[in-house]
C-alpha positions in Angstrom: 131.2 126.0 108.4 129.8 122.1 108.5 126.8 122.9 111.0 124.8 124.3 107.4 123.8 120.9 106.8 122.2 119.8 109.9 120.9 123.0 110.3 118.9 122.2 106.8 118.1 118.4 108.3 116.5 119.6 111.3 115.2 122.7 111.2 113.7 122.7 107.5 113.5 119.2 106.3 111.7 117.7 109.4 108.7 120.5 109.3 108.4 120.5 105.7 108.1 116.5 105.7 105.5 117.4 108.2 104.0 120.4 106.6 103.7 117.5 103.6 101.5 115.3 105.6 104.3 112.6 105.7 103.6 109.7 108.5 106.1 107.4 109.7 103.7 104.5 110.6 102.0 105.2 107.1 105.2 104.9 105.6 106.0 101.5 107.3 102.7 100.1 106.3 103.1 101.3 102.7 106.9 99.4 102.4 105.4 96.3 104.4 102.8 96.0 102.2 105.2 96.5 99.2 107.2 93.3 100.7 104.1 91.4 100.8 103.3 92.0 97.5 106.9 91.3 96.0 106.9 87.8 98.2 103.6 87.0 97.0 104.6 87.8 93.1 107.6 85.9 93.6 105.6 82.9 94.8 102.9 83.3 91.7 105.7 83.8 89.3 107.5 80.2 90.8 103.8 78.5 90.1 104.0 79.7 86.5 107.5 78.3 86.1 106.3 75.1 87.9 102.9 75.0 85.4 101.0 74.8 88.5 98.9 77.6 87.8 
């Protein structure tokens, strides 16, 4: 029986994400601000090699 999985996916997984207060546009924000942060260390760390700092 190979419907048991997407059974779990849907019909478990997606209201206990939600029952967990989990928020797709939060999410995106958190990982672009991640991205920010790991281009903006990159760019500090490049300044410190350089002796620019």
């Amino acid at each position: 029986m190979f419907f048991i999985g997407t059974y779990s996916s849907i019909f478990i997984a997606a209201p206990l994400l939600k029952w967990l207060g989990f928020d797709i546009a939060e999410y995106k924000n958190k990982e672009a601000l991640k991205e920010k942060n790991k281009i903006e260390k990159a760019k500090m760390r490049a300044m410190y090699e350089k002796g620019t700092v």
